[in-house]
C-alpha positions, 0 to 999 in steps of 0.5 A: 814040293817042286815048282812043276809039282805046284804048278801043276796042282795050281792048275787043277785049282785054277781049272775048279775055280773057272779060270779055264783059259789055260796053257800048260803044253810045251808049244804055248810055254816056249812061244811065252818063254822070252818077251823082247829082251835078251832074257829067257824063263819058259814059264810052266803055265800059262793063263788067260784071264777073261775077267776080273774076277779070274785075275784076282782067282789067279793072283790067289791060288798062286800066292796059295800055291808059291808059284811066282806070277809074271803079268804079261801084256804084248810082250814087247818089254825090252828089259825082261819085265814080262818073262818069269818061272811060274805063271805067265798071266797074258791078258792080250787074250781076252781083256782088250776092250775100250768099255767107254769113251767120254768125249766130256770129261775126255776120259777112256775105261779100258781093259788092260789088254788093249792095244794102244792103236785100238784105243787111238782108233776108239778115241779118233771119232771124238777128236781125242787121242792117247797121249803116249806114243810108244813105238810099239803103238800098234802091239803093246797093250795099256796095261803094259804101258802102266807097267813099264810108264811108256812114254814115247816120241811126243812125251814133251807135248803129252806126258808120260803114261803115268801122267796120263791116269786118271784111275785104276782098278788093280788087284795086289799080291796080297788078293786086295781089291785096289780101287785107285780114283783119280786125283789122291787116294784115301786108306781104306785097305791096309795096304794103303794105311801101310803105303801111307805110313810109309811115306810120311816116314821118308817124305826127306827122302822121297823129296831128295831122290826121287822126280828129280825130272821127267824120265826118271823111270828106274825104281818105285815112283815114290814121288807121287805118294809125296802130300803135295801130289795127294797121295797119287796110288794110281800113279805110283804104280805106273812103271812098278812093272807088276810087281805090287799089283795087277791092273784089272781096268784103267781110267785114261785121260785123253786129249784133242790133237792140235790142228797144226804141226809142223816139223823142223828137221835139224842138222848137225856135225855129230849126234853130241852136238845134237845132244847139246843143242837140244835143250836150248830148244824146249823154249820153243815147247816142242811136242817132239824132239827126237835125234837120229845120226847117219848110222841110223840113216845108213842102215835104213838106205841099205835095208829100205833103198835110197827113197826110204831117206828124203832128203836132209839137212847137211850134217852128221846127226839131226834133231826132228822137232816138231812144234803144234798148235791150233792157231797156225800162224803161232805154230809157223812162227815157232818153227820159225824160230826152231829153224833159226837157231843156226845151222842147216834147217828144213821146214815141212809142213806138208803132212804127208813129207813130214811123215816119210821123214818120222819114218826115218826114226821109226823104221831105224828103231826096227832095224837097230837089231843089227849093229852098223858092224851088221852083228846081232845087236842086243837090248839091255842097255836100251833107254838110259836117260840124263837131264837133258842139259847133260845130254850132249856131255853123255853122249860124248863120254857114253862114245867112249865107252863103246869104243872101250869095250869095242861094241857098235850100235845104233843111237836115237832117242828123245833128246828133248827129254834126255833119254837115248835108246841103243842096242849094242853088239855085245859078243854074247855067243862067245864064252866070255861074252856074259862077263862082257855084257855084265862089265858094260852095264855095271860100267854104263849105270856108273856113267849115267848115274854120274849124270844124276840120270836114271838106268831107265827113261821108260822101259822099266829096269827089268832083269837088265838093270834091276841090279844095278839101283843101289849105282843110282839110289842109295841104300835107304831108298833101295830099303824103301823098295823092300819096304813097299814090296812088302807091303804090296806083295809079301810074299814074292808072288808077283815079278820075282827077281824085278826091282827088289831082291833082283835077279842077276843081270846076267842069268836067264840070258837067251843068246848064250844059252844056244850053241851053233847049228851048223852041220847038216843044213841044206840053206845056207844062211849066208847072213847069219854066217851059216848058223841056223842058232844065230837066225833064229835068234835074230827075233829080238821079240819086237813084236811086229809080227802081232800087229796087224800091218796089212792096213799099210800094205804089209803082209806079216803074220796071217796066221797069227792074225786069224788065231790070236795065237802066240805060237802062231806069231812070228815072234812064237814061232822063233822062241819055239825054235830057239828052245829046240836049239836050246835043247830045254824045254824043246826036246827032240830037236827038228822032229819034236811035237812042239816044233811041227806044231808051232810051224804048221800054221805057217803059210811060208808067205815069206812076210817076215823077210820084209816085214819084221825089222830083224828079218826072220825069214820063218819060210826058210825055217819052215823049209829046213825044218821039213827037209831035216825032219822027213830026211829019208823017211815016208812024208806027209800024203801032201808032200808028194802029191803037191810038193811034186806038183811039176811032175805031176802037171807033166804027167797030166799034159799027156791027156789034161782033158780026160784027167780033168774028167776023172776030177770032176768025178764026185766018186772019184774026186773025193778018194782022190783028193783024200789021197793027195793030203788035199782038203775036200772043200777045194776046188783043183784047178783044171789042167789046160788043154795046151800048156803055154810052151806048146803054144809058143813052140808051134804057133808063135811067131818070133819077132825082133826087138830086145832079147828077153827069156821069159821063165815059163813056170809050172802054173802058168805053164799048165794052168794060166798059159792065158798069162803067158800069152800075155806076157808075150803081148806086152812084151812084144808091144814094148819092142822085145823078142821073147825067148822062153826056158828049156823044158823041164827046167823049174824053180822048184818051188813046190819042193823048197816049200815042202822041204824037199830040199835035195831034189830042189838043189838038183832041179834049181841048180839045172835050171840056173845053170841054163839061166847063168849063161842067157846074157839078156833080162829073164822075167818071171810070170809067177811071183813066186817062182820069180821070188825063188829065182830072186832070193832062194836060190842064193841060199840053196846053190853055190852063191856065185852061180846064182847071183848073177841070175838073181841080178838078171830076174825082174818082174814084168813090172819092173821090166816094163819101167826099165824100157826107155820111151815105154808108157803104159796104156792109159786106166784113167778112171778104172778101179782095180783092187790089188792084191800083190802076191805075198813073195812079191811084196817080200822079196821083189816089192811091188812098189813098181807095180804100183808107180805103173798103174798109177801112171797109167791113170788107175785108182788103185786099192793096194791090198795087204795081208795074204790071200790064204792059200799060199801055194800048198799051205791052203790046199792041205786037210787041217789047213781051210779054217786058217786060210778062209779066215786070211783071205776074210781079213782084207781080200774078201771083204775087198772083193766084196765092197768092190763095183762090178766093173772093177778089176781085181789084180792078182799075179800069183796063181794061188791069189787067183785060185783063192779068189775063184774058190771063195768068191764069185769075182776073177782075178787078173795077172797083170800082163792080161790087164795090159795085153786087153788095153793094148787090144782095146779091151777094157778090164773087168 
């Protein structure tokens, strides 16, 4: 019988035995089809479990059934540990409950699909934390973190995941019920009597080869069954990366943070001296020491701006060390002494300092996905480590084979425990690039093995490195490999193709899979040399996107964070789309269900262009998508009705108050609005009785000062001419005569986000023709057209042509800033919530609105995440559960701890209308909060 045949029939099983959280169609396979590696295997179902019980169900049937199972938790291994043919056993669903925290025996019982940052967030009222830090903190789950034994940046001061157990409950290939206590185990399943006899027969072995320091990751911890460390199952299992057993519950220990830290920022000529220094410094018992060099530093200046890099010590290359401790003065006097080792040295011990200078470090690991030659960078040889007295000569000799194979990329790492994390531009869109890529591992797994290193440092060796063990170990522990698998797992069910009888490290690869996209585009993809198949395989699969930022003011992915859905994640959404290009398990390229279906819920919030460290912009996918898929054929009610919203306002200026009228007609309403694609809960903004242009053409009275064009926008026109009047106001207080557009001219922002893009190009390219040619400032009212102006505009027209207007748009704030001698009048005291529209913060950033408000004295509560309605999206039948459920993770609740008297600040009009829709509160553009001070009104 075929795998699709059993996999079928193992279903039908699943579903009569009650494990009903099923996946079996074509979106949720491909969303599930790659995990943060280069590797690609779109499962053929894909499972939920809810309980224990239904893991063991499933661990069962498909052993039953030989369809191989690949557990899975956030998906963010980078070496294809969480990909696999049969059943994908997601546990981010369900299992991600902290059951107990016991502030006395500092211990955590978790479920395996908790997020580490969850658990932090259990742990902090006690005092106590989880030790292990991964950079991906705010997404990967425990029950990964034992699978792959994640360390993280303070792996010196807490340890790694393994050492960090203090039992577990798992379920083994065979349906055993393991039950693993803390401190040694016994042999009451045959398994373990197996296990046991095992390593009492290659204890000579096991001493020799295996704990030989701390980031040896690669392979089975067979050290910890050693007599000496009691027989330690529990330990053992960490980093065997699913394929023994399956986590069902973990029991963590948990430890206080120390009361002082302080961070010594080191520097050095290049990244191999840091390598060579960083040893002599584990005298001082660091909790960190992390090196970084200026390719890093460079990359993040050019994506963040210069005030993403503090300042630095002189050099090339840095090491963050950082020294903790409950008695100040000894963790002064330690820092001390880092810094005195010679060499140029920095001492922060203000929190705060020391937390934008990590962010170096953090915000580099993101944006490693491009190499410093600004091509896709690839995981794969991600975290080799060496003994760190060894680490400086590796770094050297790992410099030269890069320039061997001629491949760049970014390096860091934790220098103090000798592991360096890289991605390498490997050329795999070439026809040789496999060979390539096959040549460099097996050439790099030499080299480390030369050092007595390990193929991996913390992220296990997946499809990437599995292959290579037998460079590393020899050939009686890869038998013992064999050997243990056997025991566990005997018949191949779980993790086929990972650490024993592995697959080739150069099948399943995602990249070379897809051939180029490039005829027949309307964008232009100017950073991905024109091939819609290489943007969307820009998503490395990192896996921000499932995280929940808003907390720290970012706004990706609303939609996944109101459905938990995977294929409504950033990340799911680029594998469905990266399947269509594949042409497999997505057929019938723009148009097919799959696709429409994973990029429906997208809100086209453009946080991804910020927020994801790769840069996905899933609002232009989205875009080109619509365009390629409606091309010359009848499109959805929606698309004409609200696509084509500046004609229609045009149409209404005619006589706004009688249709406005006819609107507010429940008989009449409701037809209408069913019509229109447009769901019956909403509420449609009236038309204003006179638009803004009519306004400053007939009553407005021209003044000297600066000439600056005010872009007048289909919203702000039609709709909030009130915040055109202010803009106006404002302007004229800070010494500026206002001009405003041509009518008729728009940004066409309606039609972009429909995928109306030819009638766009027409319309946009009037509008920037007229533009091109004002020679003064040009600001926009309404963040999303100012957006369009900004950033859209430079794919969809003749890049030369819209540059120079690009350059020219700001926002009022950014404006106002540039103003010599201008201040802002004064908010001392006053409240406002903030709500920055989601193309703001995207592609403008709203850092100066920020700078403004805080210099005029407000306390200012930033909100992150979406509003929810997003221009149509919230608007369209199918839509309102979705972006009532947005607007209910950080607006609303805001809206409603907030005083009476506070203002609440929202520049988008769609912002605006959502406020007004689900709430009794009223939002207020930042130009009328400004012009009521200058009138002497005080905002509320």
């Amino acid at each position: 019988m075929l795998l699709m045949d059993r996999a079928a029939a193992l279903a039908t099983d699943l579903r009569r035995r009650g494990v009903t959280d099923l996946l079996t169609d074509r979106t949720s396979r491909s969303a599930h089809s790659s995990d943060a590696s280069l590797y690609r295997v779109p499962p053929l179902l894909v499972a939920r479990p809810r309980s224990a019980e239904d893991v063991a169900t499933v661990i069962e049937l498909c052993a039953r059934h030989e369809v191989p199972l690949t557990p899975r938790g956030g998906g963010t291994s980078v070496a294809g540990n969480a990909v696999g043919p049969g059943l994908v056993l997601d546990f981010s669903r369900h299992l991600d409950r902290v059951l107990s925290v016991d502030p006395g025996t500092r211990t955590a019982v978790v479920q395996p699909g908790v997020i580490q940052a969850d658990l932090q967030r259990a742990a902090a009222p006690y005092g106590l934390r989880f030790g292990p830090d991964p950079s991906t903190h705010t997404r990967c789950t425990i029950g990964g973190m034992i699978g792959n034994n994640a360390c993280g940046s303070r792996t010196l001061g807490y340890g790694r995941t393994s050492d960090n157990i203090a039992g577990l409950k798992a379920v083994a290939g065979t349906g055993a019920a393991l039950d693993l206590p803390p401190g040694g185990t016994g042999r009451d399943t045959a398994e373990l009597a197996a296990l046991h006899d095992l390593t009492a027969g290659s204890l000579a072995l096991i001493r020799t080869e295996f704990g030989r320091f701390g980031r040896q990751v690669s392979g089975y911890a067979m050290e910890h069954l050693l007599p000496e460390r009691r027989f330690d199952v529990a330990r053992f299992l960490a980093g065997s990366e699913g394929t023994l057993a399956v986590v069902t519950e973990a029991t963590l220990s948990l430890v206080t943070d120390p009361a002082h830290r302080v961070l010594v920022v080191l520097g050095y000529p290049d990244i191999a001296a840091a390598g060579d220094a960083a040893p002599g410094l584990l005298e001082h018992r660091p909790t960190a020491c992390e090196g970084i060099d200026a390719r890093i530093v460079d990359v993040v200046r050019r994506r963040r701006g210069e005030q993403a890099v503090p300042p630095l010590p002189a050099g090339a290359a840095w090491l963050f060390v950082e020294v903790a401790g409950d008695d100040e003065a000894e963790v002064r006097e330690r820092a001390r002494r880092v810094a005195g080792g010679g060499g140029d040295a920095l001492v922060v011990t203000d929190q705060a300092r020391a937390a934008a200078l990590w962010r170096i470090r953090e915000d580099g690991a993101g944006l490693s996905g491009r190499s410093p030659a600004g091509l896709p960078a690839y995981a794969g040889w991600e975290d080799t480590a060496v003994p760190p007295a060894m680490l400086g000569r590796y770094l050297r000799d790992f410099e030269a084979l890069m320039k061997d194979f001629g491949l760049t990329g970014l390096p860091y790492g934790h220098f103090g425990d000798g592991c360096l994390h890289i991605r390498l531009d490997v050329p795999l869109d070439r026809p040789d690039g496999p060979a390539s890529f096959r040549a460099f591992l097996t050439a790099a797994a030499g080299l480390v093995a030369g050092y007595g290193g390990s193929l991996s440092g913390e992220h296990g060796d997946g499809r990437a490195r599995s292959e290579l063990l037998p460079l590393m170990y020899s050939a009686p522990a890869i038998d013992l490999f064999a050997r243990v698998k056997a025991v566990f797992d005997p018949g191949d069910v779980l993790n086929p193709g990972v650490l024993v009888r592995p697959r080739p490290l150069d099948a399943d690869l995602r990249v070379p899979a897809a051939g180029p996209v490039r005829e027949g585009l309307a964008l232009a993809y100017r950073h991905d040399g024109g091939d819609f198949g290489q943007a969307v395989h820009r998503c490395t699969g990192v896996g921000k996107c499932r995280a929940d930022n808003t907390a720290t003011g970012g706004v990706m992915c609303p939609s996944y964070l109101a459905t938990r859905e995977e294929k409504d994640s950033t990340r799911g959404r680029a594998r469905v789309l990266q399947e269509m290009v594949n042409g497999s398990a997505v057929a019938g390229g723009w148009r097919s269900p799959e696709v429409h279906e994973a990029l429906d819920l997208c809100l086209s919030c453009k946080g991804c262009a910020s927020d994801c460290p790769t840069g996905i912009d899933m609002a232009a996918y989205k875009s080109e998508m619509l365009y390629q898929s409606y091309r010359g054929r009848l499109r959805p009610a929606a698309h004409y009705s609200l696509g084509r919203l500046p004609f229609w306002a045009r149409l209404a200026a005619r006589m706004p108050r009688a249709v406005n009228a006819v609107l507010r007609v429940p008989a009449l309403r409701r037809p209408a609005l069913a019509l229109a694609g447009v769901d019956r809960r909403r509420t449609l903004p009236a038309f204003a009785p006179r638009t803004f242009r009519s306004w400053f053409e007939r009553e407005h009275r021209p003044v000297e000062g600066r000439p600056v064009m005010l872009f007048v926008d289909t919203f702000t026109d039609h709709f909030a001419p009130e915040v055109g009047r202010a803009t106006v106001a404002v302007l004229e207080a800070a010494g500026y005569a206002p001009r405003i557009t041509a009518s008729g001219r728009c940004c066409a922002l309606t039609y972009i986000s429909t995928g109306q893009l030819d009638k766009a190009k027409t319309i946009l390219g009037r509008t920037v023709a007229d533009l091109a040619g004002a020679d003064m400032p040009i600001v926009g009212m309404e963040p999303s057209c100012t957006a369009v102006l900004r950033s859209d505009a430079l794919e969809l027209l003749d890049e030369a042509v819209a540059a120079p207007v690009a350059r020219a748009t700001r926002t009022l704030a950014e404006l106002l800033s540039e103003t010599p001698g201008w201040r802002p009048p004064r908010l001392d005291g006053r409240s406002v919530v903030a709500q920055p529209h989601c193309h703001h913060h995207a592609v403008m950033g709203w850092e100066q609105d920020a700078r403004l408000l805080r210099e005029a004295g407000a306390e200012v509560r930033r909100l992150g995440g979406c509003c929810g309605l997003a221009g149509n999206f919230g608007m369209e039948e199918g839509h309102y559960e979705v972006s009532a459920a947005v607007a209910g993770h950080q607006l609303l609740p805001a809206l409603r701890d907030a005083g009476p008297e506070a203002a609440v600040l929202a520049d988008g009009f769609s912002c605006r209308t959502q406020i007004a829709d689900l709430s009794a509160r009223r939002g207020t553009h930042l130009a009328e909060l400004l012009a009521g001070l200058l009138a002497g009104r005080l905002p509320g």
